[in-house]
N, C-alpha and C positions, 0 to 999 in steps of 0.2 A: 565445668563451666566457669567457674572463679577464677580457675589458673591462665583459661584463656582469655576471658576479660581482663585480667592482672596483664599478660603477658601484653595484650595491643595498647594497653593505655601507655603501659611502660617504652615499649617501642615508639608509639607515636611522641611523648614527650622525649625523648631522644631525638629523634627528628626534629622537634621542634629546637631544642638546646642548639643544634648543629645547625640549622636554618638563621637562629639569632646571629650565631657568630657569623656566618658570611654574611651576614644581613649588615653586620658591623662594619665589616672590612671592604664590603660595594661601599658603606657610605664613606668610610675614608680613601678610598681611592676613585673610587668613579668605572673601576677597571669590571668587563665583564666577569663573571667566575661561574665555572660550569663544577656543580657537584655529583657523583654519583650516591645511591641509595638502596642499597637492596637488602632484601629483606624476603622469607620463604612463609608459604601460607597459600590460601584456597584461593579460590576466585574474589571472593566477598573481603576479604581483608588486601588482596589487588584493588578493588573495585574503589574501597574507602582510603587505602592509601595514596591513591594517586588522585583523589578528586581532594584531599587535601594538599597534595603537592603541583597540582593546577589553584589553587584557593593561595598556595603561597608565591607560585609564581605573578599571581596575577598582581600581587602589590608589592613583589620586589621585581621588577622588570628586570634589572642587572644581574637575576642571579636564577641559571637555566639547573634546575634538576636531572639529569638521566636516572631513570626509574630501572630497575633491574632485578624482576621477582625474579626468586626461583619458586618449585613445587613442594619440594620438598625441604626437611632441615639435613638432609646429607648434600645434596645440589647445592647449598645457599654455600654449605663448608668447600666444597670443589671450586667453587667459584672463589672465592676469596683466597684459598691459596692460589689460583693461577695469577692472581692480581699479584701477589707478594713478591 
């Protein structure tokens, strides 16, 4: 249970780290910027990551999230090497 509370605070503040910096760079340019986010986990930790990623959209207008669960932690690694 620790590891997994450990594990979502730590993810979510990575999200947030990553959120500030383009939070910085809309304010010096003005320019839209669309970030993706994904991240592998159950339905409840989808549920809670994306009503904070609507929570951060909502007061940075300039800066659009695509949200990108997978299910599982071997899904989340397939996905990220096709990206590469």
């Amino acid at each position: 249970m620790f590891m997994k509370l450990r594990f979502t605070v730590v993810s979510l503040s990575l999200l947030l780290i990553m959120i500030m910096g383009a939070s910085f760079a809309v304010a010096q340019d003005k320019a839209p910027i669309t970030l993706r986010f994904s991240w592998w986990g159950n339905d409840t930790r989808t549920e809670r990551t994306q009503k904070v990623i609507e929570m951060f959209q909502q007061e940075n207008p300039g800066i659009t999230i695509e949200a990108d669960p997978q299910t599982t932690f071997n899904d989340y690694w397939i996905a990220m090497e096709s990206q590469g």
